[in-house]
C-alpha positions in Angstrom: -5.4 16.9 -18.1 -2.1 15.3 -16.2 -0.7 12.6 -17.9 1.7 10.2 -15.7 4.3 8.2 -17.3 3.5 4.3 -17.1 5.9 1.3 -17.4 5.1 -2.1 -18.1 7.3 -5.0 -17.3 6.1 -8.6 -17.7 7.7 -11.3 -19.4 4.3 -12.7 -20.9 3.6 -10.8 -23.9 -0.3 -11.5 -24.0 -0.4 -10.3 -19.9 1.7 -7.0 -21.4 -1.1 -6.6 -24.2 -3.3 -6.9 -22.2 -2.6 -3.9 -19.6 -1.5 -2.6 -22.7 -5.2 -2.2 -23.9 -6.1 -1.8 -20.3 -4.1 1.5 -20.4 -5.3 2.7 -23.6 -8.9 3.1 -22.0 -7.7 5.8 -19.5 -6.5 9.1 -20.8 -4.1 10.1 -18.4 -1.8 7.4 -18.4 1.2 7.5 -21.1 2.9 4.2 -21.6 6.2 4.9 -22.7 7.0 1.3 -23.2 6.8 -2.5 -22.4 9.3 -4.8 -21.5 10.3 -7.9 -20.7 12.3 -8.5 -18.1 14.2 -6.6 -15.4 17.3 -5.6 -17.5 15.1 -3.8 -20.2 13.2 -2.1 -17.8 16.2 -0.4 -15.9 17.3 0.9 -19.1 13.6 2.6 -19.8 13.8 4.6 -16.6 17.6 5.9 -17.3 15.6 7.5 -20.2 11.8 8.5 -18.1 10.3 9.4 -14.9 8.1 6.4 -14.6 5.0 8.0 -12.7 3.3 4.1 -12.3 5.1 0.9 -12.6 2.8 -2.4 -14.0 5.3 -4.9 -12.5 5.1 -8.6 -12.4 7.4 -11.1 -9.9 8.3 -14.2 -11.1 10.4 -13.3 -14.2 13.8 -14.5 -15.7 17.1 -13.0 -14.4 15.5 -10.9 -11.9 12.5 -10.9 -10.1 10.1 -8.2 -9.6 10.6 -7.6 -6.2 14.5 -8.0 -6.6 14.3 -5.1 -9.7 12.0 -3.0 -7.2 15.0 -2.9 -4.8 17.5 -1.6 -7.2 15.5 1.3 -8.0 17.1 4.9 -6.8 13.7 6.4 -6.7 9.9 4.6 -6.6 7.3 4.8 -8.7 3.8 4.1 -7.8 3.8 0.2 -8.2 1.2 -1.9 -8.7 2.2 -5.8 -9.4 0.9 -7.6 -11.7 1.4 -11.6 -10.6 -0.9 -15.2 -10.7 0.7 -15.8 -7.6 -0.6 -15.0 -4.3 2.0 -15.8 -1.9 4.1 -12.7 -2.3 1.6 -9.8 -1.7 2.8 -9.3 1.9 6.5 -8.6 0.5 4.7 -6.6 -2.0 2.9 -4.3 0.4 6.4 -4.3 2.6 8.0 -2.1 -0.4 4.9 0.1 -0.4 3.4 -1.3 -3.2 0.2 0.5 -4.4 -1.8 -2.5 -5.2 -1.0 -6.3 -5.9 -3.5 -7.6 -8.8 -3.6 -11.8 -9.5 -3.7 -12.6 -12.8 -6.5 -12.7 -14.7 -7.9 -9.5 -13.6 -10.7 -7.4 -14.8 -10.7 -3.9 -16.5 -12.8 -2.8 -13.2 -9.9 -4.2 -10.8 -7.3 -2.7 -13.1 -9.2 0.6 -12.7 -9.5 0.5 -9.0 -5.5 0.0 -8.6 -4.7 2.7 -11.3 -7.4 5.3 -9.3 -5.6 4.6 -5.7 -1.8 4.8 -7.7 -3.3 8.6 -9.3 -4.9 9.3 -5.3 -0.8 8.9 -4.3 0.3 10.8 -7.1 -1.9 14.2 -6.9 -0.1 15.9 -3.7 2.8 15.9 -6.1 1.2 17.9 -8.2 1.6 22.0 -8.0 -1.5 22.5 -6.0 -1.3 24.2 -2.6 -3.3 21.8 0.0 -3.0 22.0 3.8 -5.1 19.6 4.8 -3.6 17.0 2.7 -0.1 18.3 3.6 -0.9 17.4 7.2 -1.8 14.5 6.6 2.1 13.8 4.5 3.1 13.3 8.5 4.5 10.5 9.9 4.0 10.9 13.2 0.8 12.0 15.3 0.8 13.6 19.3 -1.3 12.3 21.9 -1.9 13.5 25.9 -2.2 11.1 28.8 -1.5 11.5 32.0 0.0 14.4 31.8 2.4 13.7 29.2 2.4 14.5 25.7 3.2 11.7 23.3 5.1 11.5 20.1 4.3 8.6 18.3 5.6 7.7 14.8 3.0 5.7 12.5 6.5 3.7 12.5 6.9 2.6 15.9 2.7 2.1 15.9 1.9 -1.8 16.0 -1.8 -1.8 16.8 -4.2 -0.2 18.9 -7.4 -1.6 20.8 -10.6 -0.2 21.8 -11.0 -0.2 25.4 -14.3 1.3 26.8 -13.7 5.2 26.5 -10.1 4.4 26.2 -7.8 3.1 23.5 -5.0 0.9 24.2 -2.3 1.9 22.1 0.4 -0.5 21.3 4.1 0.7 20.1 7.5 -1.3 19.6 8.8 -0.1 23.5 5.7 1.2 25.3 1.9 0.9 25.4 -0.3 4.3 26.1 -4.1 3.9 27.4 -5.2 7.7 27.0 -8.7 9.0 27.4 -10.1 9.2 24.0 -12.5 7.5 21.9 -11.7 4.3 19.4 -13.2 6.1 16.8 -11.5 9.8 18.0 -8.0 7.9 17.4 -8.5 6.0 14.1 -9.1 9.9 12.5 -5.8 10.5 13.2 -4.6 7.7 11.6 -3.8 7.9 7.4 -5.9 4.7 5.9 -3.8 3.7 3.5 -1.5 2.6 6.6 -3.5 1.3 9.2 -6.4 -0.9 8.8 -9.3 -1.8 10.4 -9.5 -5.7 10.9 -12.2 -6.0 13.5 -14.4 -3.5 15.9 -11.9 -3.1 18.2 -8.7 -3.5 16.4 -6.5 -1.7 14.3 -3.7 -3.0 12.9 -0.5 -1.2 10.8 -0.2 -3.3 7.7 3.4 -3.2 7.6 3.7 -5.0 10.8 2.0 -7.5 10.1 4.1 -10.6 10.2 1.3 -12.8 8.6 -2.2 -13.8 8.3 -3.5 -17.3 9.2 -7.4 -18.4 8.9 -9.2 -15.3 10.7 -6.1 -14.1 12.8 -3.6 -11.7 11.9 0.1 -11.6 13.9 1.7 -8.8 14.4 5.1 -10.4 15.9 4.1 -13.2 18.7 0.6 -11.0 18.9 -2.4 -12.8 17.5 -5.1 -10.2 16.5 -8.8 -11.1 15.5 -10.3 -10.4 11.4 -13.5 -9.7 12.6 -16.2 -11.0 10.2 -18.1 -8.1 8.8 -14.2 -6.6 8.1 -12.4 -9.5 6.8 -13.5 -8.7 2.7 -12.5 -5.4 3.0 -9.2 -5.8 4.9 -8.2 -8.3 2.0 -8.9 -6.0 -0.3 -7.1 -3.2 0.8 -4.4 -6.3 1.2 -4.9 -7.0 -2.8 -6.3 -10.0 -2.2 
């Protein structure tokens, strides 16, 4: 069995027990320790990899997210807060999941499970299909043209009939395919589903207010049988 390197980093010591024991009831995480604060955490990955990172935000000295952006390499992270207002500047440093204090064993699993999904294609197993899907880009052909579009540059795309209006930062495509044909292309982790006829990518997202999310100026419908889930996949 792989074992991945953990790191906890709270300055509570009964939320730090607490993943502590969380931990201990999954074999293949190794938590080499538990700190609490930024400073002693820096010091802990001069002397491990750190394979996941339990991080919370409002500390002393330095903040979570401030800590995460002094960091020469990432870990998976998944933060640990009782504060929601910060999980879209989580998710903006590629945060793995953002979990609000107190959470359950169950929850704890779910983040740890999509933190091990990120890790495996790092492991020494030869994959093609999931090295295809490591690409940041995607081609599509319309009218006559061929289309290289990086999940960058992507803000949203819209069904439209047998069409799909796709939306970048200097253009907008409309090429003869299928809603559904175009969201396979997409990786889920980054773009997300929001109603039947919207997709959003969730680092554009500006922010989210009642059952709209803006992308920018652009006001996109949460439609309701997709609101639950895209808050979930949002930590929330």
């Amino acid at each position: 069995m792989n074992r991945f390197n953990c790191l906890i980093v709270d300055d509570e010591p009964i939320a730090r027990e607490i993943i502590q024991t969380y931990c201990n009831h999954l074999p293949e995480l190794n938590v080499v320790a538990s700190c609490e604060n930024a400073i002693e955490a820096k010091t802990e990955f001069q002397k491990h990899q750190i394979d996941i990172l339990f991080l919370d935000i409002n500390m002393p000295v330095l903040s979570g997210i401030s800590f995460l952006k002094t960091l020469r390499y990432k870990s998976q992270v998944i933060f640990t807060t009782a504060y929601k207002e910060y999980a879209l500047d989580a998710f903006d440093l590629s945060a793995v999941d953002y979990l609000l204090k107190p959470f359950s064993l169950e929850r704890f699993i779910v983040a740890v499970d999509k933190a091990l999904e990120r890790l495996q294609p790092q492991l020494p197993v030869v994959n093609e299909k999931a090295d295809s899907k490591s690409e940041d880009y995607l081609f599509i052909k319309t009218e006559g043209k061929i289309y290289k579009i990086l999940h960058s540059d992507l803000l949203y795309a819209e069904a439209s009939g047998n069409y799909t209006k796709i939306v970048m930062t200097q253009q907008t495509i409309l090429p003869g395919m299928t809603f559904s044909s175009f969201e396979e292309l997409l990786p889920k982790a980054v773009f997300l589903r929001i109603h039947r006829s919207f997709i959003v990518n969730k680092s554009k997202i500006t922010h989210i207010e009642g059952n709209r999310v803006f992308i920018d100026k652009t006001e996109i419908p949460i439609g309701s049988n997709y609101r639950d889930g895209f808050l979930r996949s949002l930590g929330l």
